[in-house]
Backbone as a printed PyTorch tensor [residue, N CA C, xyz], in Angstrom:
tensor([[[ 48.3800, 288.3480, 233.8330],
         [ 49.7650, 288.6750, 234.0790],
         [ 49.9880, 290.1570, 233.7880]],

        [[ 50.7100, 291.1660, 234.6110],
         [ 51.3370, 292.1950, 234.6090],
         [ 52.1580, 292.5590, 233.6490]],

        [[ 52.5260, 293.0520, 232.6270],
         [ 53.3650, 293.4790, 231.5040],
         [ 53.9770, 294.9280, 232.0080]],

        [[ 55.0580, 294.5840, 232.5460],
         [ 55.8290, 296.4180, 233.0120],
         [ 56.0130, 296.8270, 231.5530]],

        [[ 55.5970, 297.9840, 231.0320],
         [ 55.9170, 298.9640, 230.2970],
         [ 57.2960, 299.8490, 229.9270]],

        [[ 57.6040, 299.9780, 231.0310],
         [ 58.6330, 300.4360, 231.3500],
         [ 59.9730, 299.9810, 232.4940]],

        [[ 60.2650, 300.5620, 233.1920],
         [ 60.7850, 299.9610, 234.7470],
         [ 60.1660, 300.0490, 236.0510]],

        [[ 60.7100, 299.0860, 236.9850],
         [ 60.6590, 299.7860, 238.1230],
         [ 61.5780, 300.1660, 238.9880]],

        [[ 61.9830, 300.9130, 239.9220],
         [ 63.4030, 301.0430, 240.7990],
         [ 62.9530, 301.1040, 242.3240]],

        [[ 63.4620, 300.3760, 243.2830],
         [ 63.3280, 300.2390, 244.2540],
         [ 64.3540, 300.1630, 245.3550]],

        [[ 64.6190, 301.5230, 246.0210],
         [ 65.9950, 301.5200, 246.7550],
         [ 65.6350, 300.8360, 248.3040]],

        [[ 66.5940, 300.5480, 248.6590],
         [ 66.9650, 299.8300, 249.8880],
         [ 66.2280, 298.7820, 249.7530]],

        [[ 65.8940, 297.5870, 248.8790],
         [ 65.2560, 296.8010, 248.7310],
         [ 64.9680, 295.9490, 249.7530]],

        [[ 66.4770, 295.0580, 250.3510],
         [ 66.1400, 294.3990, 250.9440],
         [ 66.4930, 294.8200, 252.4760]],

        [[ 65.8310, 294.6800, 253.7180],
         [ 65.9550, 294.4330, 254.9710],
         [ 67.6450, 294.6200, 254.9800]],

        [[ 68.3270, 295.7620, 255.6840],
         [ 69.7340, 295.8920, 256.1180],
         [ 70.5100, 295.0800, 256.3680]],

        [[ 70.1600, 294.5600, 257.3180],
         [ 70.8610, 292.8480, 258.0620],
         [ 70.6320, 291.9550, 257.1850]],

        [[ 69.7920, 291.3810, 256.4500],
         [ 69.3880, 290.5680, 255.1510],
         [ 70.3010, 290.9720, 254.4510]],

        [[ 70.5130, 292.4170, 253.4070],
         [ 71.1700, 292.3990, 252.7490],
         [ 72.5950, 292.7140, 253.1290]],

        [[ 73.3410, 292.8390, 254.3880],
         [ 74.7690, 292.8010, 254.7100],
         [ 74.8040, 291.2590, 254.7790]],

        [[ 74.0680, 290.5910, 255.5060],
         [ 74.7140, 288.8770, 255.7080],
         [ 74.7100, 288.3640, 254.1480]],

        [[ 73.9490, 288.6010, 253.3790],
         [ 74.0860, 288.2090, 252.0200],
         [ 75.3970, 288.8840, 251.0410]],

        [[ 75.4700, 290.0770, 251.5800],
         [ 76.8880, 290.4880, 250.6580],
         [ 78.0630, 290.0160, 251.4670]],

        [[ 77.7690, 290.0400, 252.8570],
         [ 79.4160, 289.6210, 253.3480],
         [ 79.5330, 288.0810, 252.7190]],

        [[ 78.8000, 287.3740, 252.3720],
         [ 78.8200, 285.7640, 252.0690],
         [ 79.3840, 286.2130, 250.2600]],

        [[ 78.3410, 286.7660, 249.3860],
         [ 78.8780, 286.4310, 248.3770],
         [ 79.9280, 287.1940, 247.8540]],

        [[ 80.5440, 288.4670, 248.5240],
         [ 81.9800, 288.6970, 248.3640],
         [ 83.4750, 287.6810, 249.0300]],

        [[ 82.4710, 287.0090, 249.8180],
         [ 83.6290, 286.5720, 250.2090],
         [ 84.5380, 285.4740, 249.0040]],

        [[ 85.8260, 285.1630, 249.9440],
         [ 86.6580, 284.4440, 249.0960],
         [ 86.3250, 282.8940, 249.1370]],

        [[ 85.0990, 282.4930, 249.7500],
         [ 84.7090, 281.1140, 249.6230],
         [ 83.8290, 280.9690, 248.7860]],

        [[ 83.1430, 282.2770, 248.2930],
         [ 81.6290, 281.9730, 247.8990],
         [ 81.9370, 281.3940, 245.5950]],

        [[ 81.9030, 280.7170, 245.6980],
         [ 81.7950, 279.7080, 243.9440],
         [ 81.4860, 280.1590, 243.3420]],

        [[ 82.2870, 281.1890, 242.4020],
         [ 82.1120, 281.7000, 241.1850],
         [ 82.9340, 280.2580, 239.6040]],

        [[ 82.0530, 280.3220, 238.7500],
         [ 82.2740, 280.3090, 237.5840],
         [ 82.4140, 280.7570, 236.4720]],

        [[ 83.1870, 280.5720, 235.6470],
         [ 83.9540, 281.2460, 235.0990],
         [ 82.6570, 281.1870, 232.8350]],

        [[ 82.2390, 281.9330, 232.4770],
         [ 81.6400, 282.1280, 231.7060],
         [ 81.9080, 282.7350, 230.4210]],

        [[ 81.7720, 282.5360, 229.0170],
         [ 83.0800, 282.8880, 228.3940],
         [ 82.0160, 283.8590, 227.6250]],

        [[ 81.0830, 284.2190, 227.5210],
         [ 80.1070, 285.4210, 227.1450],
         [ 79.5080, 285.8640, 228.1540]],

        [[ 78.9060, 287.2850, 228.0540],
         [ 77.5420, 287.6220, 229.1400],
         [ 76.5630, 287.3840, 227.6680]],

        [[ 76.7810, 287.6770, 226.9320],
         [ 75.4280, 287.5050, 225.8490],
         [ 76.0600, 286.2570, 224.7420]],

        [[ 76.2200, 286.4370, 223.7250],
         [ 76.9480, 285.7460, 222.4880],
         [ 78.1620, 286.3190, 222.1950]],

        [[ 78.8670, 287.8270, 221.7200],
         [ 80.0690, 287.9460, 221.0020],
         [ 80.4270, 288.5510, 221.8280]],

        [[ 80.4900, 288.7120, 223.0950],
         [ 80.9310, 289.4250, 223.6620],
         [ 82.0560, 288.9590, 225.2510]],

        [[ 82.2550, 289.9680, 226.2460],
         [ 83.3660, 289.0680, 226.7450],
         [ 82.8830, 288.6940, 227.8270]],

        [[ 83.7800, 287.6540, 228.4380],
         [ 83.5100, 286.8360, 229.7120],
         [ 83.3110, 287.2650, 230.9650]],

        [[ 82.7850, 286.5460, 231.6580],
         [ 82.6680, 286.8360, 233.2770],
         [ 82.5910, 285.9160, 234.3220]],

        [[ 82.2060, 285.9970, 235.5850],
         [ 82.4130, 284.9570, 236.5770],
         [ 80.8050, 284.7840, 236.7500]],

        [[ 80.1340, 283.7760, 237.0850],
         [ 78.6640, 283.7930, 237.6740],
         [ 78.4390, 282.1620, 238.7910]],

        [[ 77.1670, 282.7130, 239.0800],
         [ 76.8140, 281.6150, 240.1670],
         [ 75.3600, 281.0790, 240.0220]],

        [[ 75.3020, 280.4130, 239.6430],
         [ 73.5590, 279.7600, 239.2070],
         [ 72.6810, 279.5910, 240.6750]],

        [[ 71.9800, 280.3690, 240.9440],
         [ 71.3850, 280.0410, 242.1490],
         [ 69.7260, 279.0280, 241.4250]],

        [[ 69.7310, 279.6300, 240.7010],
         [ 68.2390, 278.6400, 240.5610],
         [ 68.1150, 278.4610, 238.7330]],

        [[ 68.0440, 277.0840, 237.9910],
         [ 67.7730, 276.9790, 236.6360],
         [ 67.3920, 275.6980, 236.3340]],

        [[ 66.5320, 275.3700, 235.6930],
         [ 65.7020, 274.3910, 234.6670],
         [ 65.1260, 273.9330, 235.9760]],

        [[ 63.8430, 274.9800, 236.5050],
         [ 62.8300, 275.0760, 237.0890],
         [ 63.2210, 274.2580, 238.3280]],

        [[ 63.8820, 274.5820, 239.0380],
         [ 64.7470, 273.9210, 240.2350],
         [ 65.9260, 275.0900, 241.0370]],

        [[ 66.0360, 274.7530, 242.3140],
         [ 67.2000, 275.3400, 242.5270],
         [ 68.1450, 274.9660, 242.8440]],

        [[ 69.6890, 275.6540, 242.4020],
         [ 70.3870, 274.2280, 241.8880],
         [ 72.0320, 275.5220, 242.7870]],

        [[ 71.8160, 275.7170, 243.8320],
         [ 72.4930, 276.2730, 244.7010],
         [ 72.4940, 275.6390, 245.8210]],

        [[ 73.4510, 275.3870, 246.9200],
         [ 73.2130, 275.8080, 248.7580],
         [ 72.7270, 276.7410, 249.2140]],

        [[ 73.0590, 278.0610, 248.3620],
         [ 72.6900, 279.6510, 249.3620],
         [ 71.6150, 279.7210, 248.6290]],

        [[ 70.4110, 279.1710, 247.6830],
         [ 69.3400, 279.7420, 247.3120],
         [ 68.0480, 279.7620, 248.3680]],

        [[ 68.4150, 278.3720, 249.1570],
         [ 67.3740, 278.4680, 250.5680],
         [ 67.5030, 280.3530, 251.4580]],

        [[ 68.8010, 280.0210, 251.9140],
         [ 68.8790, 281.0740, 252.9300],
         [ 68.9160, 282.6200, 252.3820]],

        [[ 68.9340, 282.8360, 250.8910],
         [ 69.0000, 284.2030, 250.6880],
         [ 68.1930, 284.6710, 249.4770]],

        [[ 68.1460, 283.3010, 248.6070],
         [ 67.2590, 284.0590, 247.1460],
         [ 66.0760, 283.2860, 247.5550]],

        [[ 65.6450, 282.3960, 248.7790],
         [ 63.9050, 282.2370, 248.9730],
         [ 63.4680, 283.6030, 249.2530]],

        [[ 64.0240, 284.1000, 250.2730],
         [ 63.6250, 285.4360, 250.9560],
         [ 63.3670, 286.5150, 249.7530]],

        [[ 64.5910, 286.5190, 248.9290],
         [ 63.9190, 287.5230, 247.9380],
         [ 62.7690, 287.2960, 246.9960]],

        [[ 62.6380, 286.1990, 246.9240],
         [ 61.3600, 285.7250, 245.7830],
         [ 60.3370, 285.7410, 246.5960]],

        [[ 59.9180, 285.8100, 247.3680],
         [ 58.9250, 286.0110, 248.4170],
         [ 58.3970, 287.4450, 248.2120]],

        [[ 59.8330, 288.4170, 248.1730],
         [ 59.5770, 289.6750, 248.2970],
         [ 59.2570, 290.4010, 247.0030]],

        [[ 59.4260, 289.5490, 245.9490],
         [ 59.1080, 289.8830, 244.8710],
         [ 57.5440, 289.3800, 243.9490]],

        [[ 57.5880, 288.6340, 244.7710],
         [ 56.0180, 287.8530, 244.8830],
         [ 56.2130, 287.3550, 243.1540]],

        [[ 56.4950, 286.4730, 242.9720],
         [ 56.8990, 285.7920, 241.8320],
         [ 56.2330, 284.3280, 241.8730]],

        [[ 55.5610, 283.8150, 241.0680],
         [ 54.5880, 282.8770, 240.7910],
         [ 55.2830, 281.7050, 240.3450]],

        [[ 56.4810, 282.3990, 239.7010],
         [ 56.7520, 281.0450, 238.6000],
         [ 58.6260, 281.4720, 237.8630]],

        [[ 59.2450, 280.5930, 238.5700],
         [ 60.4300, 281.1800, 238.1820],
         [ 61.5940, 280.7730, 236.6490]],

        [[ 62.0020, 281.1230, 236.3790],
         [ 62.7890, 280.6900, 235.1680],
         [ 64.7530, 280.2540, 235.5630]],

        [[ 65.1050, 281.3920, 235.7560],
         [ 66.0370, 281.3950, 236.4730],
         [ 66.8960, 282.0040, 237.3410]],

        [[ 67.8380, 282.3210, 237.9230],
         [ 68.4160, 283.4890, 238.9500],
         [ 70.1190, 283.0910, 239.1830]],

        [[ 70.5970, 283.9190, 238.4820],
         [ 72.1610, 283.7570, 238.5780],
         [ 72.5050, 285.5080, 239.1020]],

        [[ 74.0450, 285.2510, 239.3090],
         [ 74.2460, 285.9520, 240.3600],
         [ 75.5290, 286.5260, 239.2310]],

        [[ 76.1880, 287.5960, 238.7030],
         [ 76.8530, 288.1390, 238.1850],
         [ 77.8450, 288.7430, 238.7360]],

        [[ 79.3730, 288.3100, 237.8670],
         [ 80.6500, 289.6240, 238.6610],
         [ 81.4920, 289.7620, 237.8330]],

        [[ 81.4440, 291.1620, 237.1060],
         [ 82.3950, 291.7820, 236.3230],
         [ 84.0700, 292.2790, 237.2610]],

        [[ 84.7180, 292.0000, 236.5930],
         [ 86.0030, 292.2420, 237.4790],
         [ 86.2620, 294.0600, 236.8410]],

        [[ 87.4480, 294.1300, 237.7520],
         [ 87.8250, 295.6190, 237.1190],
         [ 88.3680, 295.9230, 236.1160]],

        [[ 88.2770, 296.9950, 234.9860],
         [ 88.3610, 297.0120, 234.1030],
         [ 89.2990, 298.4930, 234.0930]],

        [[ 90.2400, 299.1930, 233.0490],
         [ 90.4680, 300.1880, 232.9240],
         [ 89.8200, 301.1010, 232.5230]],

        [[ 89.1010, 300.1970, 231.2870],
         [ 88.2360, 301.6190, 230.1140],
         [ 86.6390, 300.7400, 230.4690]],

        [[ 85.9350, 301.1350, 230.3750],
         [ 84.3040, 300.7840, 230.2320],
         [ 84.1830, 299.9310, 229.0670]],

        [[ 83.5430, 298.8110, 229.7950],
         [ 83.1270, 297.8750, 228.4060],
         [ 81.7930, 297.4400, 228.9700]],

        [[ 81.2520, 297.4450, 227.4070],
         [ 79.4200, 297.2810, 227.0400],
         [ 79.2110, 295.9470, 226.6680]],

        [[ 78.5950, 295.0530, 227.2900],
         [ 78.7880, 294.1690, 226.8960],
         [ 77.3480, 293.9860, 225.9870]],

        [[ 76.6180, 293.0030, 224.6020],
         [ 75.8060, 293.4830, 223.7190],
         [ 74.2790, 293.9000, 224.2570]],

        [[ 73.5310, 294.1210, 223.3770],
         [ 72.3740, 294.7080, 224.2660],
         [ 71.5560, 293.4230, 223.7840]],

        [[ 70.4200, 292.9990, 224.9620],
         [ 69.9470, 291.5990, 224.6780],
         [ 68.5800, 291.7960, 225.6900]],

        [[ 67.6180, 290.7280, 225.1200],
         [ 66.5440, 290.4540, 226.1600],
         [ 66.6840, 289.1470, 227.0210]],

        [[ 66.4100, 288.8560, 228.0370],
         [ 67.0420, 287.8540, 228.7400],
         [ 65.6830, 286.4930, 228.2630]],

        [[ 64.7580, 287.0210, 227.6410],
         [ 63.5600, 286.1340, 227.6210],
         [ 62.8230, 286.7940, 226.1090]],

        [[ 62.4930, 285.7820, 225.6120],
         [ 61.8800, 285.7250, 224.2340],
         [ 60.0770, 286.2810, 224.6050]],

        [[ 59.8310, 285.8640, 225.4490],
         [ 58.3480, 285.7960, 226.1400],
         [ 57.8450, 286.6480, 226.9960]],

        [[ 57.0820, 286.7390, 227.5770],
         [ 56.4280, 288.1600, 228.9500],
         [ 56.8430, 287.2380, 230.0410]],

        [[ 57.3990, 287.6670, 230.6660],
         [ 57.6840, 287.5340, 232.1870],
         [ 59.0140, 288.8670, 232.6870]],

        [[ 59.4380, 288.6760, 233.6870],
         [ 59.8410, 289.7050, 234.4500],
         [ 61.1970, 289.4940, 234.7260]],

        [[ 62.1710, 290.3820, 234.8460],
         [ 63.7400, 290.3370, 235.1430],
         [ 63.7270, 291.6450, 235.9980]],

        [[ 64.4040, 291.0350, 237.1290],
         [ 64.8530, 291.9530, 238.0810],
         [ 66.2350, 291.8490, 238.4200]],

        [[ 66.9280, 292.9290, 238.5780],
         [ 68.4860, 293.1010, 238.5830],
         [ 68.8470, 293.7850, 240.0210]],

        [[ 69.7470, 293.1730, 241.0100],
         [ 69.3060, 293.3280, 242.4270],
         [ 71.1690, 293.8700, 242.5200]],

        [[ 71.7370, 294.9930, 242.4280],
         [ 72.8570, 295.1830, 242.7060],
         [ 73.2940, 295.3670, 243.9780]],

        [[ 74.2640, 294.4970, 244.1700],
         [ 75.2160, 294.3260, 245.2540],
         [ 76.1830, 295.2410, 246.0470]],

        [[ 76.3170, 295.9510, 244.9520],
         [ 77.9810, 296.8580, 245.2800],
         [ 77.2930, 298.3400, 244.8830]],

        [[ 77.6640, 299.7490, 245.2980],
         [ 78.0140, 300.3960, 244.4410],
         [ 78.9650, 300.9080, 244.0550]],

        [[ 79.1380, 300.9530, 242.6750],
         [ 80.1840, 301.0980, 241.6930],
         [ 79.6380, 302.0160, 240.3630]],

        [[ 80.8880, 302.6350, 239.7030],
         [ 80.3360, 302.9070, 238.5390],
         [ 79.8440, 302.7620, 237.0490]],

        [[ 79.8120, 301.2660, 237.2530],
         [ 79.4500, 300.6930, 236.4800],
         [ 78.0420, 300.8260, 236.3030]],

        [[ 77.2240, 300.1340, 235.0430],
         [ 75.2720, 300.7360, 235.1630],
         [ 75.2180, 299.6000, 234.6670]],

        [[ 73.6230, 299.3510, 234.2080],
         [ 73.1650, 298.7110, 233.0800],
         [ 72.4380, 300.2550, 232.4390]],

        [[ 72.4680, 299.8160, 231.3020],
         [ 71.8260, 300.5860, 229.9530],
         [ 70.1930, 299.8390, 229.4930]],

        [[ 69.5690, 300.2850, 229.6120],
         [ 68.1510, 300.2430, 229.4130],
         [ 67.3290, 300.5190, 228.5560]],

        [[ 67.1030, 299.5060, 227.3990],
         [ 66.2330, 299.8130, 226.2580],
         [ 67.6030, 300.4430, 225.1590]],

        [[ 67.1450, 299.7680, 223.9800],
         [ 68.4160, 299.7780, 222.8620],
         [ 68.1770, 301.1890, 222.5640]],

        [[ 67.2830, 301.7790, 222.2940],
         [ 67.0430, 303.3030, 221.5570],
         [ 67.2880, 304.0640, 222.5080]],

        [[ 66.4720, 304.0500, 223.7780],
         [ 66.0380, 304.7760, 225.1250],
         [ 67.5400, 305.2100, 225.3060]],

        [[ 68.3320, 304.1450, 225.7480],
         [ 69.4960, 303.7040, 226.3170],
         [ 69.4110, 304.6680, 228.2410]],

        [[ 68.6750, 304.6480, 228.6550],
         [ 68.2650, 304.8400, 229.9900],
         [ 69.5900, 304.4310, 231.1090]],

        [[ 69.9730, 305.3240, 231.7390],
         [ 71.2440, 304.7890, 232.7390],
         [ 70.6340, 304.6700, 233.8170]],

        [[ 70.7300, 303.3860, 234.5610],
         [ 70.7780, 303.0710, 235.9630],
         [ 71.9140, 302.4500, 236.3400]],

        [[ 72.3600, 303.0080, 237.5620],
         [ 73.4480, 303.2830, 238.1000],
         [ 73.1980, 302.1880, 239.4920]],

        [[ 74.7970, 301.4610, 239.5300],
         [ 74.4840, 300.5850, 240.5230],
         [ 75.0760, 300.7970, 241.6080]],

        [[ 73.7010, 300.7250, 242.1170],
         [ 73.7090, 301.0940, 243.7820],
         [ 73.1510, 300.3520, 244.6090]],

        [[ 74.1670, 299.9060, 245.4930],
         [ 74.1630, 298.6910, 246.6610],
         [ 72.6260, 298.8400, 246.6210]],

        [[ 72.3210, 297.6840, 246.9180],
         [ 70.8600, 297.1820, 247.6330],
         [ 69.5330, 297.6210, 246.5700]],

        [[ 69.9900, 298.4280, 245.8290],
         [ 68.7320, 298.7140, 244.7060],
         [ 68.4930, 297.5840, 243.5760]],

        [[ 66.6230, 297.4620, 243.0660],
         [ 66.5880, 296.2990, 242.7510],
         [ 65.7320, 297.0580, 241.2860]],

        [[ 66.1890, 296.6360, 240.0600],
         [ 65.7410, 297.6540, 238.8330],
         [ 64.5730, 296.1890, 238.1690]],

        [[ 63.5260, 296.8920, 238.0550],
         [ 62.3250, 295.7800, 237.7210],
         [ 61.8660, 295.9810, 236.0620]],

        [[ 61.9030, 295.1010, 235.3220],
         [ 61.3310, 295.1970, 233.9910],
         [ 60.9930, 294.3130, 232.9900]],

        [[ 60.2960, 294.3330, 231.9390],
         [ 59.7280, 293.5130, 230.9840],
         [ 60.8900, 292.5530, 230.5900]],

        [[ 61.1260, 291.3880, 230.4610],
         [ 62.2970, 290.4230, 230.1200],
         [ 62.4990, 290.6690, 228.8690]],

        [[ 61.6370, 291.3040, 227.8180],
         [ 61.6380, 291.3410, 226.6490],
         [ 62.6760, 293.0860, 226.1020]],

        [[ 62.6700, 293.7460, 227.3140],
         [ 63.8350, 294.8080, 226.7370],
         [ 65.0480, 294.7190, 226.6810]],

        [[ 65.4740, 294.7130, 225.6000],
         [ 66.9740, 295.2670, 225.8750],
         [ 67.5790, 295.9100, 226.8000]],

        [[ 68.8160, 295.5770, 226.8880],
         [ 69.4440, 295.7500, 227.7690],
         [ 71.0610, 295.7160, 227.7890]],

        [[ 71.8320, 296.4630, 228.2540],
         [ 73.1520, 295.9240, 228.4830],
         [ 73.9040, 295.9970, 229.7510]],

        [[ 74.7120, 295.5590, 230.4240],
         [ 75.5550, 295.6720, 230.8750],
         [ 76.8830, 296.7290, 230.9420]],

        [[ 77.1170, 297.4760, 231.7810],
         [ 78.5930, 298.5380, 231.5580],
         [ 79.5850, 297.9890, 232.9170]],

        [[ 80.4490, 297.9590, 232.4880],
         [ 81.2580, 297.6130, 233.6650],
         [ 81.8200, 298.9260, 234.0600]],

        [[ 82.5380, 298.6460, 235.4570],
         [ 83.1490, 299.4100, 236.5280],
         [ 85.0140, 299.7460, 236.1470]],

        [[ 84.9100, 301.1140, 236.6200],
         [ 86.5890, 301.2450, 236.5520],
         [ 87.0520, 301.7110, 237.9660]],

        [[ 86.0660, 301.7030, 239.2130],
         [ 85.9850, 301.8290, 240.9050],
         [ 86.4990, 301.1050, 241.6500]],

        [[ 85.8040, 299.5130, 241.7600],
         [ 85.9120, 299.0780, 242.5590],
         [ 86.5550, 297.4750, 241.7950]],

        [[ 86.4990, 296.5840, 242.2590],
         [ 87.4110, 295.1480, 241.8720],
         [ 86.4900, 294.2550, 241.6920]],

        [[ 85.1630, 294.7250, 241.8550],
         [ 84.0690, 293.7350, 241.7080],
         [ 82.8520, 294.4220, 241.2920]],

        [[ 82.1000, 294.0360, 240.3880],
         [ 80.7690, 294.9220, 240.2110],
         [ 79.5980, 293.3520, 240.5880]],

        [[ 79.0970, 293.0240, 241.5070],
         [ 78.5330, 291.9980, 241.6070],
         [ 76.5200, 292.3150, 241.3670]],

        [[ 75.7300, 291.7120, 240.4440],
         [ 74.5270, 292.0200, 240.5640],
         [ 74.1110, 290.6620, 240.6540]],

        [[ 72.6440, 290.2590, 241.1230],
         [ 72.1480, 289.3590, 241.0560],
         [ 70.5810, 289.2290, 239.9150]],

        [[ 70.6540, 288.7730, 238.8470],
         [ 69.8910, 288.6520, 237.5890],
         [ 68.5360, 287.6340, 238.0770]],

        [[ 67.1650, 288.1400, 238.2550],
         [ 66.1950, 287.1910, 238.3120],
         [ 65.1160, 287.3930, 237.1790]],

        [[ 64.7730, 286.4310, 236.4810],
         [ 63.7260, 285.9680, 235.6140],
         [ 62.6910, 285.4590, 235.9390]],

        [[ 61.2010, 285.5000, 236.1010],
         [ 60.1950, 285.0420, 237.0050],
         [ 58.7620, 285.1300, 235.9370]],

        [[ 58.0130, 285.1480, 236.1660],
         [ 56.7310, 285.3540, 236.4590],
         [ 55.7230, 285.5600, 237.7320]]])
């Protein structure tokens, strides 16, 4: 198994038409958000969408849009893949810094929108990546990490994958 060290960043990730039919669907006003009362433990709530968890996929849209990406990510063995949306905010909020996995495997963060919102990267490092439509940020499940929300746009939407 591969142990990223660090990150990876990969712009225009997915196929144009792939990734417009996939954002016009999950912005839209049909697409099933739930409502989540942490992103980590003490911290505040958000909306999400479980596309794939407890080694199953447990969505409708995981056939037609997150097979294609796990393909492209060449992923062996998955954990889980939820889909994230911070609403708009006035002032910037951090939500805590956390590893999404106790163990070696891989988290990739596939942003939807761009906005000025980031994630923060590595607790010491604190590394800014900035989210930008269609870019997909690759790294060890075991770094820290946080979340920053947006004061731009009305939605900061990313999609969170855990794999091997």
């Amino acid at each position: 198994m591969k142990i990223l060290k660090k990150f990876e960043i990969k712009k225009n990730f997915l196929d144009q038409k792939d990734f417009d039919s996939f954002k016009k669907v999950i912005f839209s006003s049909r697409f099933p958000w739930y409502w989540l009362e942490h992103q980590t433990r003490n911290d505040k709530g958000f909306f999400a969408h479980t596309f794939y968890s407890q080694y199953r996929p447990d969505s409708d849209f995981y056939t037609p849009f997150i097979a294609p990406i796990i393909q492209k990510l060449k992923c062996n063995m998955l954990s889980d893949i939820r889909a994230n949306c911070l609403l708009k905010n006035n002032k910037r909020y951090f939500s805590e810094f956390h590893c999404d996995r106790p163990y070696d495997c891989t988290t990739a963060i596939l942003y939807m929108n761009t906005n000025n919102g980031y994630t923060l990267l590595g607790e010491k490092e604190k590394t800014k990546i900035k989210s930008e439509e269609n870019k997909i940020l690759i790294f060890n499940s075991q770094t820290k990490h946080c979340a920053v929300s947006q004061t731009d746009t009305e939605k900061r939407i990313v999609i969170n994958f855990n794999y091997i």
